[in-house]
Each structure stands twice: as C-alpha cells, then as structure tokens.
N, C-alpha and C positions, 0 to 999 in steps of 0.2 A: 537305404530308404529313399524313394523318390518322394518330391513333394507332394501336395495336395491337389487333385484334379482341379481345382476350381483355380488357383495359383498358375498351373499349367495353362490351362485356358484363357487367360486373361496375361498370359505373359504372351504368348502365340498371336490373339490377336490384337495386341500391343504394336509388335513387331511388326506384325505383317499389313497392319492399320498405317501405320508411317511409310512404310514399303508400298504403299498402294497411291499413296500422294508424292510421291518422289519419280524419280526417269530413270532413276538407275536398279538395274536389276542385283539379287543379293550376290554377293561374290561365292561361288563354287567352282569348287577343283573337280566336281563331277559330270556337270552338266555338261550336257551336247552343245555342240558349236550353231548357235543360232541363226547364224548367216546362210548356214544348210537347210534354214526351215522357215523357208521366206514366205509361208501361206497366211499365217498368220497379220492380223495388224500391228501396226509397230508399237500401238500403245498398249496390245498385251503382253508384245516382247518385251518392250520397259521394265515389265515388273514381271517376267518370266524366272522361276525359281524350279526346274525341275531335274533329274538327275539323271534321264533318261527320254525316250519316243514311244511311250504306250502306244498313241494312235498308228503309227505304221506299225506295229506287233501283232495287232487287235485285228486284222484283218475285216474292216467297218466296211460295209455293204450300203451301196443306195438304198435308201426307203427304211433304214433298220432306227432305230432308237436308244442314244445313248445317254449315260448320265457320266460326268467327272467328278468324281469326289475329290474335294479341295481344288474345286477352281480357278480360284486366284483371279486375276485380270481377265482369264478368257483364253491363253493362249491354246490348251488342248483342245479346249470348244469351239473355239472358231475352226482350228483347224479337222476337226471331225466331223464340223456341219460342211465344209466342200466336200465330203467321200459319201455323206446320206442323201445331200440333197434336196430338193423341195416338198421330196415324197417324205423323209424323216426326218428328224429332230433332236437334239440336243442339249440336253440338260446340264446345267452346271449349279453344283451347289457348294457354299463356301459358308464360316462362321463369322466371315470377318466385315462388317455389312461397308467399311469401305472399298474393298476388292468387288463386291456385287457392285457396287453404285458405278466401279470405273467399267468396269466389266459392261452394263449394261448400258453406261452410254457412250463405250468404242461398238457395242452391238446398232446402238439406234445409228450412227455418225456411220456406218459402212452399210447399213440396210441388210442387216444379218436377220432374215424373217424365219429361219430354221431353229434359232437358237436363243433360251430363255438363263436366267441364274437366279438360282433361290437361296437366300440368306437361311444356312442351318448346319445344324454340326453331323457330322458324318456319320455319329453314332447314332445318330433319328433323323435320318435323311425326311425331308417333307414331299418323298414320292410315292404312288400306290405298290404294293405288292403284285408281283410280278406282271410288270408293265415296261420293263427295261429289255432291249435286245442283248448289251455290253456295260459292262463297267468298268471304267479306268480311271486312275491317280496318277500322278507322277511325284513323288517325294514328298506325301503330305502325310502318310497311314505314319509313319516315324511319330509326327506330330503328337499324337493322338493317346490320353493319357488310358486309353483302353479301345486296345487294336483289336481285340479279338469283339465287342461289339461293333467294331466298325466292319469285320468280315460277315458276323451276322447279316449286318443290313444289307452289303451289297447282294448280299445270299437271298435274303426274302424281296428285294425290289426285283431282281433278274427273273426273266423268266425259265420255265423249264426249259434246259438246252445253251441257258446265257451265258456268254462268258463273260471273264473280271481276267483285265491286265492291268499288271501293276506293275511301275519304276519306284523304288525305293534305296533305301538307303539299310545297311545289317551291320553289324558288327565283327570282324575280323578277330578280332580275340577282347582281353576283358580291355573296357577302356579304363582310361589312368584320370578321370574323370569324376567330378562328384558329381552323383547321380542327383544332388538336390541344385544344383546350379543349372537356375533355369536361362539365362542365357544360352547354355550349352544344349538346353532343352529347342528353344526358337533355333537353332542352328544345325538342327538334324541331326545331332550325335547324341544329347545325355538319352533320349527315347529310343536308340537303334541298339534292335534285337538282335541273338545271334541268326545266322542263314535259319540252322533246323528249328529251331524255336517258334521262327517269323512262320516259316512254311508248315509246322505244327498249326498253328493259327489257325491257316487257311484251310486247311482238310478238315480241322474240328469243326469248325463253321458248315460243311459239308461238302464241298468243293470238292471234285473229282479231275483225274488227271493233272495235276500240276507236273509245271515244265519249267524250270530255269532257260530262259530262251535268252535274256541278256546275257553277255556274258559279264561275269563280278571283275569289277576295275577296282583298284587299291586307290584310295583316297587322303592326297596329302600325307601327312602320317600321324595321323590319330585314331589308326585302328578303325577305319571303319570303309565301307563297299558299295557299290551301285548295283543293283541287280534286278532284274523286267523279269516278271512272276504270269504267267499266263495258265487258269484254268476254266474247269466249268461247273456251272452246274446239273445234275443230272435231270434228262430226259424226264424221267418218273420216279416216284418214290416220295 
C-alpha cells in the first residue's frame, strides 16, 4: 500500500522546496554529467535533479512551443528556449512554488524573454488544450502520486502531431523497499514503475509510436533504471 496522495505531495515539495534554496544539486547515480550541458544558467544547474537529456531527444525546432513538466529551477527550460528561439516559447510548470520563484528570477537576471514557469501540478497543468508543440520531463512523472493523469494531461495540452519526451526513472525488478516510506518516494525509487507498466501508461493515455530511445542504465543497486521515452500524439482522431 502506498501512502496517501496528499502525504506524497507535501513530502515531494518538502524536499524539493529546501533543494530549491540550497547550491547543491540532489545526489544521483543516474543523471548526466552536467559539465556536458553548459547552456544552461548555473543557478538552474545548482538544483538540477534529472536522470536523463529529454531536450536533445525531443528534436525542438525554432518557432515550436514547449511546456516541461516538473521544471524545477529552469534547467530543461532554459535550455529548450536557445533551440525555439524568439519566434517560440517555453513553458515550465512545477508544484513546488519555490523552484518557480528561483526559476523565474535566474529567467529575469539572464533576460530569458522566451521563457515563462507556472506554479501547478502536472496532473492539471495550467495550459490551454492543444496549444503545445512538445512535451518533456526529465525524472519528475516517478514523482507523481498518479502517472497515468499526468500522461492524460500531456496528451490533451499537446497538439495534434505533438510529441512528449520523457527521462525517467522504472524499476528493474521488485524493489526491497516500503512502498509507504515516503523519503524513498522524494528520491525517485518507492514511485518507479516497471519498464511495461510505465510504457502501458503512455499508450492508454493515447500516445502512439512509443520508442525507448535512451538506453536503460542500472542505477546504483536498488533495482531501479533511467530510461528517455519518446512518443506522439496522433495527427487526427
């Protein structure tokens, strides 16, 4: 039995509310070497928590329109508003209203005029229906005490044709874990799905052509995976 939604969410941005006022980013055995990803400012790298590179996956075009789900500091957002440009725009939405507050003023302190953060939870994003070119997360859907409304949403914000990359985190086999220790919840493991499960998700939601395009890297040894999920939604229907 996992805990209680409301539990979950107040443990999350707990966590991630101290992590937002600190310089030191959370320690992971998954994430990408950030010295390789020097586009960003250094004050979203500070509080950079992600397990993977949605935005070079995501193949982001000038002039297109993106939203991140669970933006944290800024660092996928900033980095996605150099590839759209002055012609597109960039949305970031997070639940955690001190990650928006740092987030928005490393955007004013760099003159980032492409790129906006809206305090709200993933599962009711505060964007219009199909107004999104892309959607991308990097290690946040784990989080989220009901993943498959948070595939919903990406699914009704995205236009017809839109795609959703995601980096996350799945489970490797069963973890040796209580599922009610929410510590282990804020740390990406008690909430990580198996691979088919997670990717189940995503195709209910509606989502067509999914592709495993990261490849799954073994994490520490607690049974659990990094893996970049790339699909779309359809044309018409």
């Amino acid at each position: 039995m996992m805990p209680d939604e409301t539990s979950v969410r107040k443990a999350v941005r707990d966590r991630y509310g101290e992590l937002a006022q600190t310089r030191k980013a959370r320690e992971s055995c998954c994430g990408p070497n950030l010295n390789a990803s020097g586009t960003a400012p250094v004050e979203a790298s500070q509080v950079y928590a992600g397990c993977g590179s949605p935005v070079e996956m995501a193949g982001i075009r000038e002039g297109e329109i993106v939203v991140d789900l669970g933006s944290g500091g800024g660092f996928d957002a900033f980095k996605a508003s150099k590839l759209v440009g002055q012609s597109g725009w960039v949305i970031g939405v997070d639940a955690t209203p001190e990650m928006v507050w740092r987030a928005r003023e490393t955007a004013k302190k760099y003159a980032f005029s492409n790129v906006e953060f809206r305090l709200g939870e993933i599962e009711h994003m505060p964007i219009d229906s199909n107004s999104v070119d892309v959607a991308i997360s990097n290690c946040v859907i784990n989080l989220a005490p009901d993943k498959s409304a948070v595939f919903h949403e990406a699914y009704r914000v995205l236009k017809p044709g839109g795609r959703l990359v995601v980096s996350d985190i799945v489970a490797e086999c069963t973890l040796k874990i209580d599922p009610k220790d929410l510590n282990a919840w804020t740390e990406c493991v008690a909430g990580a799905l198996p691979e088919d499960e997670y990717l189940n998700l995503i195709q209910n939601a509606g989502f067509v052509d999914l592709e495993v395009t990261g490849e799954t890297q073994s994490c520490c040894s607690n049974g659990i995976a990094s893996i970049t999920v790339t699909a779309t939604k359809p044309k018409t229907g």
